[in-house]
N, CA, C and O atoms as a MOPAC input file, in Angstrom:
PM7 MOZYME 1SCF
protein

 N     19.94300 1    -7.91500 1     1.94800 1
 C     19.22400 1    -7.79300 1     0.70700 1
 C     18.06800 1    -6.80300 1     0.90000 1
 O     17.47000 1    -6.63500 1     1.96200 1
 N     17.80100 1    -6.10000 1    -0.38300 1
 C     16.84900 1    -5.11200 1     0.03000 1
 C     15.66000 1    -5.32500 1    -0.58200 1
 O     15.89900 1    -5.58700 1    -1.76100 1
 N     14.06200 1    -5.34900 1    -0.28200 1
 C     13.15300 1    -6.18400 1    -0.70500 1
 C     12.68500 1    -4.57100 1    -1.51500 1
 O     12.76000 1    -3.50900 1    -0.89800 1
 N     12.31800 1    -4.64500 1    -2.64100 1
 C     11.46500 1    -3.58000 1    -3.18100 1
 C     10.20500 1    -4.05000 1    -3.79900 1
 O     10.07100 1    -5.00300 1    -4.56600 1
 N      9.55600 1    -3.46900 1    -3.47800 1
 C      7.85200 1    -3.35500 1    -3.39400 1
 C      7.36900 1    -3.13300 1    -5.12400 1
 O      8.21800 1    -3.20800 1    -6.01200 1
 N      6.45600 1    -2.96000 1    -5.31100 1
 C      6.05500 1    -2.15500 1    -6.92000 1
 C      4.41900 1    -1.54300 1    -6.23600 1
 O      3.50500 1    -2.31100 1    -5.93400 1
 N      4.38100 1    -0.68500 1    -6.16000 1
 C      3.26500 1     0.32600 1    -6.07000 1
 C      1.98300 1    -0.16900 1    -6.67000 1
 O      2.22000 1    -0.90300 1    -7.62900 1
 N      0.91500 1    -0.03900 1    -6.46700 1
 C     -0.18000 1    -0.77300 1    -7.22900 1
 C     -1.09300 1     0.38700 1    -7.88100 1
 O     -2.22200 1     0.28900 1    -8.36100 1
 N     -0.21300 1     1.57400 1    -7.74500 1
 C     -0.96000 1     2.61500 1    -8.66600 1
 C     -0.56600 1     3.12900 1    -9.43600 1
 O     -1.20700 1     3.37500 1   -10.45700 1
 N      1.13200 1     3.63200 1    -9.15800 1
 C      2.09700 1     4.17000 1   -10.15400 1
 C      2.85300 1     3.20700 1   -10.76400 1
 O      3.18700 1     3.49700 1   -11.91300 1
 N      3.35600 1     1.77300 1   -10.20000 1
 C      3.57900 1     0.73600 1   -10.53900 1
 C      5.40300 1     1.11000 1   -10.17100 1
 O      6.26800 1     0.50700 1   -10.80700 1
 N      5.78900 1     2.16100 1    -9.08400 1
 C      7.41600 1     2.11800 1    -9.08100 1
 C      7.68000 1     1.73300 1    -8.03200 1
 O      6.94400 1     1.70800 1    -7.04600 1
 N      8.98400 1     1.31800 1    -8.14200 1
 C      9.46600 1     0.34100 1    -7.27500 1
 C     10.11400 1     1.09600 1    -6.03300 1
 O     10.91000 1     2.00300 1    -6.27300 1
 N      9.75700 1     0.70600 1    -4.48500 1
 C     10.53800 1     1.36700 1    -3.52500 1
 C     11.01300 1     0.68600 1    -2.57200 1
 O     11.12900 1    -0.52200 1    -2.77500 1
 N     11.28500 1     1.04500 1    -1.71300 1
 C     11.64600 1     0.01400 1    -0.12800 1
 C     10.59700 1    -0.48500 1     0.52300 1
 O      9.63300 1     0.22300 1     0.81200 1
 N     10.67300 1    -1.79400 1     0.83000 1
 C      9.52600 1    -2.10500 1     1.84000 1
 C      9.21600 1    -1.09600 1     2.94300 1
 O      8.16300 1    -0.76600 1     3.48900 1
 N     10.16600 1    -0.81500 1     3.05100 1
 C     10.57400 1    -0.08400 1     4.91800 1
 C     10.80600 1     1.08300 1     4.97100 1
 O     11.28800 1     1.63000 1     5.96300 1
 N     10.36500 1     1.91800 1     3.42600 1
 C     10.14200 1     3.23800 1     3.18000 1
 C      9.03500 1     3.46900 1     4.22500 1
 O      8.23200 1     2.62400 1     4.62000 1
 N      9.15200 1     5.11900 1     4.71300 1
 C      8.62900 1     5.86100 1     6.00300 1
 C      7.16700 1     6.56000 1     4.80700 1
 O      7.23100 1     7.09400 1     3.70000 1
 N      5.99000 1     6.22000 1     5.70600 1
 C      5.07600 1     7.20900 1     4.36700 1
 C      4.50500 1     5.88500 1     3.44200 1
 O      3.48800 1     6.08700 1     2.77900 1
 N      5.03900 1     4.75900 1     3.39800 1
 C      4.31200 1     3.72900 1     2.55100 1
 C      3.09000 1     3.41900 1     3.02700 1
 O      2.82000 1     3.89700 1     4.12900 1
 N      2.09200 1     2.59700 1     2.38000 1
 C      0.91800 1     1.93300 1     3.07900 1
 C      0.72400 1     0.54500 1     2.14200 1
 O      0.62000 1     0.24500 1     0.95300 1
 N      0.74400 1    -0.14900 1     3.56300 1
 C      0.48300 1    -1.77100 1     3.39400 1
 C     -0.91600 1    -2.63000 1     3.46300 1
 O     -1.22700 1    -3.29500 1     4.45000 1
 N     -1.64300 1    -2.53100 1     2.38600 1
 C     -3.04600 1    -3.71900 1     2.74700 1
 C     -3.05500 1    -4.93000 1     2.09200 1
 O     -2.80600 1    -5.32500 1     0.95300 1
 N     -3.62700 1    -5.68800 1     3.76200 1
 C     -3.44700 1    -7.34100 1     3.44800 1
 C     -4.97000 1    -7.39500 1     3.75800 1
 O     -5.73000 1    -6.80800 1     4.52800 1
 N     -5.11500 1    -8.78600 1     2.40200 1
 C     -6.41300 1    -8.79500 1     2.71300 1
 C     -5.98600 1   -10.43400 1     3.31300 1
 O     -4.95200 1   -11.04700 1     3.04700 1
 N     -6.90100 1   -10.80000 1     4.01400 1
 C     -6.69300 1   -12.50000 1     4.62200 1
 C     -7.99400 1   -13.05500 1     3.86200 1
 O     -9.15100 1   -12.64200 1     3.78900 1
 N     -7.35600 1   -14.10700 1     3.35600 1
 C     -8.48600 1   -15.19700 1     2.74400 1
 C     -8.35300 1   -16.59200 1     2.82900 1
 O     -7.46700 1   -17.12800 1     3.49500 1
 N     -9.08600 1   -17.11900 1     2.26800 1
 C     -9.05500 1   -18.85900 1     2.59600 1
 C     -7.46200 1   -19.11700 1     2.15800 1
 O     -6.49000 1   -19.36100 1     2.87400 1
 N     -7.53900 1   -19.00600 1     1.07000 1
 C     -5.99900 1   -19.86100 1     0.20600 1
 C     -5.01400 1   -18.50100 1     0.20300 1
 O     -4.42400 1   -17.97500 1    -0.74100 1
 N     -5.07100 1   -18.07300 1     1.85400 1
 C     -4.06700 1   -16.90500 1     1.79600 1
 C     -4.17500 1   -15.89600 1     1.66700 1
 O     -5.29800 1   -15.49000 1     1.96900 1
 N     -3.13400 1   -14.78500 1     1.14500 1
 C     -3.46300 1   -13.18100 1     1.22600 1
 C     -2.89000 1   -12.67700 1     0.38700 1
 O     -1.90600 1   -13.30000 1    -0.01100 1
 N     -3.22900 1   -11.23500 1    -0.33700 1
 C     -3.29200 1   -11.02000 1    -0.99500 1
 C     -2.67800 1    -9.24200 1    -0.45700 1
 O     -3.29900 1    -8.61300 1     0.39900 1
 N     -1.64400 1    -8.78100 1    -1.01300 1
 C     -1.16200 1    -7.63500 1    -0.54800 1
 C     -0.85500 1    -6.37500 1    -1.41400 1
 O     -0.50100 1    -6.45300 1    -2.59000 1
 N     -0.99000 1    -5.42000 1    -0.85500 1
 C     -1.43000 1    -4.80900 1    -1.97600 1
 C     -0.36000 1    -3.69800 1    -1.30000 1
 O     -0.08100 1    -3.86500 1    -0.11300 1
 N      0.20600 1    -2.64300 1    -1.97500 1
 C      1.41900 1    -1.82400 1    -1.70200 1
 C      0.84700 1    -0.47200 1    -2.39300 1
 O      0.21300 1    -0.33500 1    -3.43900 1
 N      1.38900 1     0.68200 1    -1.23400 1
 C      1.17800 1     1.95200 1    -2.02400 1
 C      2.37600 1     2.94800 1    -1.67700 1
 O      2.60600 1     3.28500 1    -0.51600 1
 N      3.10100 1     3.38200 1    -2.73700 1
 C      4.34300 1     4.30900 1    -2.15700 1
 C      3.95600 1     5.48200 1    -1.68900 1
 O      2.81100 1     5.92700 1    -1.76100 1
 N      4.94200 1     6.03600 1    -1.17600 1
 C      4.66500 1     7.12800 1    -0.51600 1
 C      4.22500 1     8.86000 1    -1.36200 1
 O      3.93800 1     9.95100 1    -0.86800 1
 N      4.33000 1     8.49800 1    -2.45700 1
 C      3.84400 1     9.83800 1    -3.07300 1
 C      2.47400 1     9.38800 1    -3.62200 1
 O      1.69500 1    10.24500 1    -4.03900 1
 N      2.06900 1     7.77800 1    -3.64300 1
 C      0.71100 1     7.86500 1    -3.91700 1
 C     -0.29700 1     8.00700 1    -2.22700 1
 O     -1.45200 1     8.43100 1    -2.19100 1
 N      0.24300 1     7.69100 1    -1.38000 1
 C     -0.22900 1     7.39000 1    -0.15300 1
 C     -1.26200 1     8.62100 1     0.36500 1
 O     -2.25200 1     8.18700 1     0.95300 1
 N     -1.21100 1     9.60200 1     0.27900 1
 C     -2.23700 1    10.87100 1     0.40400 1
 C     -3.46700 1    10.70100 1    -0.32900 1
 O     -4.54700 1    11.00500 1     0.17600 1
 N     -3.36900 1    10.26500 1    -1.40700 1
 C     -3.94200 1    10.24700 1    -2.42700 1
 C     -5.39300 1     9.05500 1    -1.66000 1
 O     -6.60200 1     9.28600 1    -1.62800 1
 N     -5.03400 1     8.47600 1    -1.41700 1
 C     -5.49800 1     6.75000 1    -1.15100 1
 C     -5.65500 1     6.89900 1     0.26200 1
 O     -6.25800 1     5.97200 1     0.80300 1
 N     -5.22300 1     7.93400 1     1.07500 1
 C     -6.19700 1     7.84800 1     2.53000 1
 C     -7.17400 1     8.97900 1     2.70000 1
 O     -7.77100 1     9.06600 1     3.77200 1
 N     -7.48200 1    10.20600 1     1.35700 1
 C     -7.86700 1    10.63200 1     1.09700 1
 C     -9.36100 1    10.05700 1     0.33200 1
 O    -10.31100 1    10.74800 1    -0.03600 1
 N     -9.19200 1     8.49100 1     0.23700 1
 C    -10.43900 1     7.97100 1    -0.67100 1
 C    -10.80800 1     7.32100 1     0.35700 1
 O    -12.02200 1     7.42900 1     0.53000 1
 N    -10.01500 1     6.35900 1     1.52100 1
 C    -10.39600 1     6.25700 1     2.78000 1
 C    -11.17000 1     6.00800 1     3.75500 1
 O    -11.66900 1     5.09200 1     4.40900 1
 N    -11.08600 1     7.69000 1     3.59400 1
 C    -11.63800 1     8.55600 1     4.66700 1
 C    -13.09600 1     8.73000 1     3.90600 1
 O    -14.10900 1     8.54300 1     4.58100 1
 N    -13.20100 1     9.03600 1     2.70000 1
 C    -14.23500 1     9.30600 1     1.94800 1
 C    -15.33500 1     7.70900 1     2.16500 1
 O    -16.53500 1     7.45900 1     2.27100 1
 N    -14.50300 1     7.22300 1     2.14900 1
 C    -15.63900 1     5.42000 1     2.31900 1
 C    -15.93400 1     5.22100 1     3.93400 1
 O    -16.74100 1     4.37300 1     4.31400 1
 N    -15.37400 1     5.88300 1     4.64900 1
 C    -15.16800 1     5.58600 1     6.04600 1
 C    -14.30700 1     4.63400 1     6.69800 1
 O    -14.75300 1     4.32700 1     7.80400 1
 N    -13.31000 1     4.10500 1     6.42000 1
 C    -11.91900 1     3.57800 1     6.69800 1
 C    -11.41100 1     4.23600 1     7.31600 1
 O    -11.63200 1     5.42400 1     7.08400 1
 N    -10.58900 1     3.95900 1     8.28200 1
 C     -9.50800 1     4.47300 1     9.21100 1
 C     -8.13400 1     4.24300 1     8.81800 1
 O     -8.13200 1     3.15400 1     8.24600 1
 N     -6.91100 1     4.74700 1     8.84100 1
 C     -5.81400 1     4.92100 1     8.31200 1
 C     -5.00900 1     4.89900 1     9.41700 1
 O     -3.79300 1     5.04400 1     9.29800 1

């Protein structure tokens, strides 16, 4: 079975296990919370990053 994701910026659907995706989990009390970015938004978003000082 193939798990597809939904993007949290463009909102389209791709492969989990697409090459070029980016995955953030945040950990919290009652669990986590995950957040998905495909690969044509992914430049975009380590480009803002880098701008906050985050590492990629």
């Amino acid at each position: 079975m193939i798990k597809l994701k939904t993007c949290n910026i463009c909102r389209k659907k791709f492969k989990a296990t697409l090459e070029g995706r980016i995955e953030i989990v945040k950990r919290k009390d009652k669990g986590k919370v995950e957040l998905w970015v495909c690969p044509s938004c992914a430049p975009q978003v380590k480009e803002k990053l880098k701008e906050i000082g985050l590492r990629v």
